[in-house]
Backbone as CSV, one residue per row, in Angstrom:
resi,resn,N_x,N_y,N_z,CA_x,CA_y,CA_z,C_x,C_y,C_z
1,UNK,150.506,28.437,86.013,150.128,27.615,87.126,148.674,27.921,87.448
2,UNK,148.303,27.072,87.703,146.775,26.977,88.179,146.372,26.849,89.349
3,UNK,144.703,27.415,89.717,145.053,27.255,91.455,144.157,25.628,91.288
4,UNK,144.707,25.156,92.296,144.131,23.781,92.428,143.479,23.370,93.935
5,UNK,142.581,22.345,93.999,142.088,22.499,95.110,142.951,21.451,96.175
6,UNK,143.122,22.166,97.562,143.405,21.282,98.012,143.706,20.250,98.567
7,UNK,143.783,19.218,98.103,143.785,17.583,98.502,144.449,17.165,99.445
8,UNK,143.685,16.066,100.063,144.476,15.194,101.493,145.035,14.279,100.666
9,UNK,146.381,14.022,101.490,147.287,12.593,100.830,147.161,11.735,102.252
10,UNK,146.651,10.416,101.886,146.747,9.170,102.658,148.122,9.571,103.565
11,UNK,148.112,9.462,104.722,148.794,9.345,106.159,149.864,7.948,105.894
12,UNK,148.826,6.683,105.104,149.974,5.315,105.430,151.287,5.590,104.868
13,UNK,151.466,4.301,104.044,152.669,4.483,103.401,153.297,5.282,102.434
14,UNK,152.400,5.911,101.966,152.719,7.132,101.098,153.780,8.192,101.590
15,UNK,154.128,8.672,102.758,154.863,9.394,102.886,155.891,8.701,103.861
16,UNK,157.109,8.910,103.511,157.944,8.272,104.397,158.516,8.846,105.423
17,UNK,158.754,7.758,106.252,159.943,8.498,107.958,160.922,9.462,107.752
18,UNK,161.075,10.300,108.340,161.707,11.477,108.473,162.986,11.171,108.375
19,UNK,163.474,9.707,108.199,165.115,9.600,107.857,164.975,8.570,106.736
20,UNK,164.097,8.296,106.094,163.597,7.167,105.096,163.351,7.730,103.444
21,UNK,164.396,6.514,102.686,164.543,7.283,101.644,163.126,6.129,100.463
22,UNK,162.594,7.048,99.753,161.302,5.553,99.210,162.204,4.163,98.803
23,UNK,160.878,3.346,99.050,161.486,1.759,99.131,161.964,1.796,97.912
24,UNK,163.009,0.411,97.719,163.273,0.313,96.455,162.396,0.230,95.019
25,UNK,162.517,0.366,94.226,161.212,-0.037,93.175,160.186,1.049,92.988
26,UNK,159.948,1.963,94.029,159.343,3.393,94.324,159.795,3.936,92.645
27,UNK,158.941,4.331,92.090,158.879,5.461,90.962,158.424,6.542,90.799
28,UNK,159.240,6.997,91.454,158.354,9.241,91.690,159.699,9.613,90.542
29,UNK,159.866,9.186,89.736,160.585,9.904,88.890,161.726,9.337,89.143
30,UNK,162.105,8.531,89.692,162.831,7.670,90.868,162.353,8.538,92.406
31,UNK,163.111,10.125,92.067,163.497,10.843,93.415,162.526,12.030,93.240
32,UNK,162.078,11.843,92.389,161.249,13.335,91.650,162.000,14.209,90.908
33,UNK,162.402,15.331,91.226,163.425,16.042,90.402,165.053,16.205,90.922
34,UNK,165.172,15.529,91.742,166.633,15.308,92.259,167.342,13.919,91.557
35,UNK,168.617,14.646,91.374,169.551,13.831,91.201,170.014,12.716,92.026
36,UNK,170.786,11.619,91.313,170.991,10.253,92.527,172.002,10.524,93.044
37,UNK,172.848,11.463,93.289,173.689,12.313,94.150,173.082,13.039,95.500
38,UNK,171.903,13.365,95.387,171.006,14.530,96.144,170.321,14.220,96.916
39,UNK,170.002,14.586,98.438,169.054,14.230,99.622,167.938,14.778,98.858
40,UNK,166.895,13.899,98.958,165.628,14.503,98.439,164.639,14.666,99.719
41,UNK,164.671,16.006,100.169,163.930,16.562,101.170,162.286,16.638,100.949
42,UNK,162.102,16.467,100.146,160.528,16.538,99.450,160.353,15.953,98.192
43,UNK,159.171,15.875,97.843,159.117,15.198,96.522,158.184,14.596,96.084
44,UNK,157.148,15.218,95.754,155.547,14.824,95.090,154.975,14.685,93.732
45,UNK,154.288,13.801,92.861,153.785,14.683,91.584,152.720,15.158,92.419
46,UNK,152.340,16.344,91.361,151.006,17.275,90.960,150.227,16.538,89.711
47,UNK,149.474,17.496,89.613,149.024,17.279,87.848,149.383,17.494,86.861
48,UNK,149.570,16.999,85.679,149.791,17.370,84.882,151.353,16.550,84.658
49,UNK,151.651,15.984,85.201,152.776,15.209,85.426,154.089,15.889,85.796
50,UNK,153.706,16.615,86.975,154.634,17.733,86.857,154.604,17.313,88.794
51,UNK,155.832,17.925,89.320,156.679,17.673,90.142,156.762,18.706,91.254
52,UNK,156.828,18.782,92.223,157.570,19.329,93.628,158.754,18.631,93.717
53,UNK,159.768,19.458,93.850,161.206,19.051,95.109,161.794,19.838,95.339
54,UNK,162.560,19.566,96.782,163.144,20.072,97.464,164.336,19.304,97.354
55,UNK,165.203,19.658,96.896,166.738,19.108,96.730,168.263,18.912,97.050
56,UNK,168.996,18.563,98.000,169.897,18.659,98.636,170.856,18.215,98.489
57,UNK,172.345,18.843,98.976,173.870,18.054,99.248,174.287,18.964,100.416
58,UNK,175.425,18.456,100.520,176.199,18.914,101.598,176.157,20.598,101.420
59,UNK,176.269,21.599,101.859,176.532,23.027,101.729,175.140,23.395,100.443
60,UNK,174.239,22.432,99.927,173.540,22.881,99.031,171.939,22.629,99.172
61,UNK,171.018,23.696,98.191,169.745,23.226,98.337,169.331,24.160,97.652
62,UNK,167.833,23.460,96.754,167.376,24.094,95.495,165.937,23.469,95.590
63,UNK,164.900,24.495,95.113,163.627,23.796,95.094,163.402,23.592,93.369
64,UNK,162.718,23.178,93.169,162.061,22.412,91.872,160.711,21.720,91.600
65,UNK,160.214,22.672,90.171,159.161,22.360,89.875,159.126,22.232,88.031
66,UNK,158.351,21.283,87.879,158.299,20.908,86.584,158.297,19.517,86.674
67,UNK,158.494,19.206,84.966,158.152,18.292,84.825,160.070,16.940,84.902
68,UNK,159.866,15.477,84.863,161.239,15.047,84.491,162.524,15.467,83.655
69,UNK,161.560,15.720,82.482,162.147,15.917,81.050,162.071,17.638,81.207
70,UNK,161.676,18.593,81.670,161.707,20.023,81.698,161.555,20.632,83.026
71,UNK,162.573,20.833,83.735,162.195,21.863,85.050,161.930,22.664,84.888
72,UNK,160.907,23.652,84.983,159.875,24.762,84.545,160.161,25.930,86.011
73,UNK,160.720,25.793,86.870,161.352,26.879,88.075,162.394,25.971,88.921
74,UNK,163.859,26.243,89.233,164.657,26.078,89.980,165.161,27.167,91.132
75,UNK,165.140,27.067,91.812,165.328,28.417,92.963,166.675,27.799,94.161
76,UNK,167.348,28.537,94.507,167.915,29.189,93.388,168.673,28.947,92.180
77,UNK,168.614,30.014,91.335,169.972,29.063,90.463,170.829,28.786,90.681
78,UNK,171.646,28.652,91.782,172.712,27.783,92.288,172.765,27.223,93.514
79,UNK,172.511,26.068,93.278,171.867,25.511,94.455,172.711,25.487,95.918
80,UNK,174.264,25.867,95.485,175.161,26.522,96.749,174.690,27.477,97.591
81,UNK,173.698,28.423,96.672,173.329,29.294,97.421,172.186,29.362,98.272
82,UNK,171.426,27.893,98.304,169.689,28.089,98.667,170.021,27.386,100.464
83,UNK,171.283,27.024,101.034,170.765,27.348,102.483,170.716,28.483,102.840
84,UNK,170.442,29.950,102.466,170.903,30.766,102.844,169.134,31.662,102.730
85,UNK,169.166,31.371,101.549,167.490,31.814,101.020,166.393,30.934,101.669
86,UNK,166.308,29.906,101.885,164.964,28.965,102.371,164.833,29.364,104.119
87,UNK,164.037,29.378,104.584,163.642,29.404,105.840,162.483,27.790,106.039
88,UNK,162.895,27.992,107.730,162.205,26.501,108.253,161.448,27.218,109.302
89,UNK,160.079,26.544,109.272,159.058,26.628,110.382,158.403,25.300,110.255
90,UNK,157.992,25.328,111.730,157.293,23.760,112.147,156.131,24.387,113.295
91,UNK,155.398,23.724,113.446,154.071,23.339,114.671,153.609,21.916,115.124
92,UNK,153.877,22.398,116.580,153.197,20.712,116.648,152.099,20.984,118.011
93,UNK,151.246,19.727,117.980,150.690,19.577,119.531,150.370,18.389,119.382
94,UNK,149.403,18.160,119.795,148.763,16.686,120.208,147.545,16.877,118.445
95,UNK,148.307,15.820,118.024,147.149,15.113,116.255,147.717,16.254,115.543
96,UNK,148.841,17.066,115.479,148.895,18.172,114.484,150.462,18.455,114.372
97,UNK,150.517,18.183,113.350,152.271,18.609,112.666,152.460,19.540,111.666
98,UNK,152.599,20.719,111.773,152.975,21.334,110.332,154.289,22.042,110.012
99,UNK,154.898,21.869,108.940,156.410,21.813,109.004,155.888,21.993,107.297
100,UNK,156.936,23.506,107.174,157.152,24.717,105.772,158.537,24.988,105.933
101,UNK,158.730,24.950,104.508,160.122,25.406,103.893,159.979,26.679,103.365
102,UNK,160.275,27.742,103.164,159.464,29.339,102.406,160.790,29.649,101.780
103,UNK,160.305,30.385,101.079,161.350,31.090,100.366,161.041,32.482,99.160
104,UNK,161.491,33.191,99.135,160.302,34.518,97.938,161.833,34.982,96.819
105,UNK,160.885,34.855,95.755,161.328,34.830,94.796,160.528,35.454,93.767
106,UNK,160.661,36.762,93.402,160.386,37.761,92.492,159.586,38.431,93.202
107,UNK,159.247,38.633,94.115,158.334,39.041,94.757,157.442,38.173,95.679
108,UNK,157.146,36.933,94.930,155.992,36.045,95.710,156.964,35.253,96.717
109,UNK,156.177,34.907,96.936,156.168,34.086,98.597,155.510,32.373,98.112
110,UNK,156.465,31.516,98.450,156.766,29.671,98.540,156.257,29.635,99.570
111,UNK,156.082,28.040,99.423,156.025,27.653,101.045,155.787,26.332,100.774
112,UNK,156.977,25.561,100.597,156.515,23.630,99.984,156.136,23.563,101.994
113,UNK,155.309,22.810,102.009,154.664,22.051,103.523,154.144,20.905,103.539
114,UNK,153.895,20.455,104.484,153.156,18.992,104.846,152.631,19.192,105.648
115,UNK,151.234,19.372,106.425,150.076,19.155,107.093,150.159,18.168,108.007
116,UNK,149.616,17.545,108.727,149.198,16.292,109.172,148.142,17.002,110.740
117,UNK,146.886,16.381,110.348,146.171,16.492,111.503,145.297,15.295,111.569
118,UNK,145.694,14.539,112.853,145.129,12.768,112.797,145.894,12.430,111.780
119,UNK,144.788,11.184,111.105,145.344,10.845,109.914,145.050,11.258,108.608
120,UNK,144.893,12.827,108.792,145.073,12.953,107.650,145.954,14.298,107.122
121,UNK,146.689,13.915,105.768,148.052,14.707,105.566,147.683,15.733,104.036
122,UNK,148.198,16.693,104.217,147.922,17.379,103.115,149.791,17.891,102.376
123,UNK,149.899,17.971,101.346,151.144,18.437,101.335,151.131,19.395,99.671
124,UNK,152.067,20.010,99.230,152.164,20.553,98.055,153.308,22.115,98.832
125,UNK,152.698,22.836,97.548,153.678,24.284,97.637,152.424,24.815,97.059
126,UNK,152.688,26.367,98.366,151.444,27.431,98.233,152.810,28.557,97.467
127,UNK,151.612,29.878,96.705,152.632,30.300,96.398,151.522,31.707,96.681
128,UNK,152.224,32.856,96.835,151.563,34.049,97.437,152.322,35.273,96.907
129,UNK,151.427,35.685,96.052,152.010,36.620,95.038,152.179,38.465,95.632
130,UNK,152.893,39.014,95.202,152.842,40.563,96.318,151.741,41.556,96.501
131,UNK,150.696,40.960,95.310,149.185,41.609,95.414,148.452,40.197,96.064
132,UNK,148.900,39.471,97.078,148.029,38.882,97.737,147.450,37.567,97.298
133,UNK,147.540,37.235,96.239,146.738,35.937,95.402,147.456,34.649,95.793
134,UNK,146.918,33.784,95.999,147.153,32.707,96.761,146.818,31.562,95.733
135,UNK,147.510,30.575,96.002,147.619,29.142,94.374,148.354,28.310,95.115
136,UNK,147.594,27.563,95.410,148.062,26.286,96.208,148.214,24.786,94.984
137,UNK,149.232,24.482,95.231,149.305,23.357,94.139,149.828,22.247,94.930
138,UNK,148.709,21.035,94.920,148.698,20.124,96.139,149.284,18.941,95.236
139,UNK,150.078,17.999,96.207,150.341,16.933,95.755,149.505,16.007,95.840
140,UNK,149.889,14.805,94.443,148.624,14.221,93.887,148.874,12.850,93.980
141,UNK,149.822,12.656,94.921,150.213,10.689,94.595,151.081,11.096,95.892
142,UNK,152.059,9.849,96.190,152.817,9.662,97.123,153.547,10.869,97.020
143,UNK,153.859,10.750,98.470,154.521,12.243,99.148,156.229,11.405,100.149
144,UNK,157.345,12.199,99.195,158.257,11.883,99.862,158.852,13.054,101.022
145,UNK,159.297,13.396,102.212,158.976,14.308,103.420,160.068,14.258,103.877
146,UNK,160.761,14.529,104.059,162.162,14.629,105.174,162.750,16.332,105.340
147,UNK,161.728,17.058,105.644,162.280,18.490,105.546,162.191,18.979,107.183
148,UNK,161.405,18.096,108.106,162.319,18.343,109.679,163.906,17.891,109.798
149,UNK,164.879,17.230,108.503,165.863,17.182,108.882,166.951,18.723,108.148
150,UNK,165.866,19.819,107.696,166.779,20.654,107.348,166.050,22.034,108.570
151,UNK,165.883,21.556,109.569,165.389,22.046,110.725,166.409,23.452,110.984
152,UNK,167.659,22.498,111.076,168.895,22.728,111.740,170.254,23.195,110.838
153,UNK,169.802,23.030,108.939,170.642,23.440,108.326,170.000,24.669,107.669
154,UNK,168.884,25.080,107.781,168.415,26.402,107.458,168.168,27.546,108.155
155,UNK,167.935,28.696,108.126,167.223,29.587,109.442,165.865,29.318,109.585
156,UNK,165.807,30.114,110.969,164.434,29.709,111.063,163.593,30.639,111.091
157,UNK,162.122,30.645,110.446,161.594,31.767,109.814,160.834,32.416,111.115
158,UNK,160.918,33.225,111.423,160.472,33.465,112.629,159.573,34.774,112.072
159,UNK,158.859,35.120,110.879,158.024,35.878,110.426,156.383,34.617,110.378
160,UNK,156.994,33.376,110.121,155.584,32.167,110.208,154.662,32.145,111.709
161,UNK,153.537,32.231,110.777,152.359,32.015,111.786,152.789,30.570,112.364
162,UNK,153.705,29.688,112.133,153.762,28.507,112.537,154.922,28.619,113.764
163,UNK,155.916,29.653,113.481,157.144,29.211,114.628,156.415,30.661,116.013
164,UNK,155.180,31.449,115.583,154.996,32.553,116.214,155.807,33.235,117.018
165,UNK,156.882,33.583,116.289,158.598,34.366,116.740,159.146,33.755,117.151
166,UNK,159.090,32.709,117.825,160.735,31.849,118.685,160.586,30.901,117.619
167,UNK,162.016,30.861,117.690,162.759,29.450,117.193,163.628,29.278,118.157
168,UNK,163.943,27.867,117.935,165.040,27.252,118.823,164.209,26.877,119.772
169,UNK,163.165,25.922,120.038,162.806,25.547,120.688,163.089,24.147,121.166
């Protein structure tokens, strides 16, 4: 993985309503790396033709990166087990939304997010290794977003500079 710089994604239609699944005809892989069984909580290309998602069912959830044809990291490997591993943090005020999914795995430290300050939105997965190195890999086309609805099915990370110790607000 490479560090990449990172990019604003257009605010309009590119990212959809927080209960909105992409219009019909939408081609992110259809869903990106989720199955047509699966809430797709996230879901961006990168470069290289390669993928972000965040992936869901009932009692389940798995992140994913790679490409259509090769998922190159699944976390966890059983996706029964990833409400248990992911944590949720959000921020808001007046022109500013930021809302992270985290999760650490081998040591490093995730964090798929979406930005938004005014109109403009940044989104991808940072990744933060245990000697500190930081690799942000930003999404590069339409951004699919619905991860304030796993607000309430994950814990809440209350180590994020974003929830600054309380949750349950």
């Amino acid at each position: 993985m490479s560090c990449l710089a990172l990019a604003s994604v257009p605010a309009q239609a590119d990212m959809a309503s927080a209960d909105a699944l992409p219009p019909r005809g939408t081609t992110f892989g259809d869903r990106g790396l989720c199955k047509a069984d699966e809430t797709v909580y996230f879901a961006c290309p990168t470069t290289k033709s390669r993928w972000i998602s965040l992936c869901g069912a009932p009692g389940a959830l798995q992140y994913r990166f790679g490409r259509t044809t090769k998922i190159e990291l699944a976390f966890p490997d059983q996706a029964s087990d990833g409400p248990s591993q992911f944590r949720y943090a959000d921020y808001f005020r007046q022109q500013v939304t930021r809302t992270e999914v985290s999760f650490e795995r081998e040591g490093a430290d995730y964090a798929v997010y979406v930005y938004q300050e005014g109109n403009q939105r940044t989104a991808g997965v940072r990744v933060t290794t245990r000697e500190g190195k930081e690799v942000d890999v930003a999404c590069q086309g339409p951004v699919l977003s619905q991860l304030g609805q796993l607000q309430s099915a994950i814990p809440c990370d209350r180590e994020s500079a974003l929830t600054g110790g309380e949750c349950g607000r």
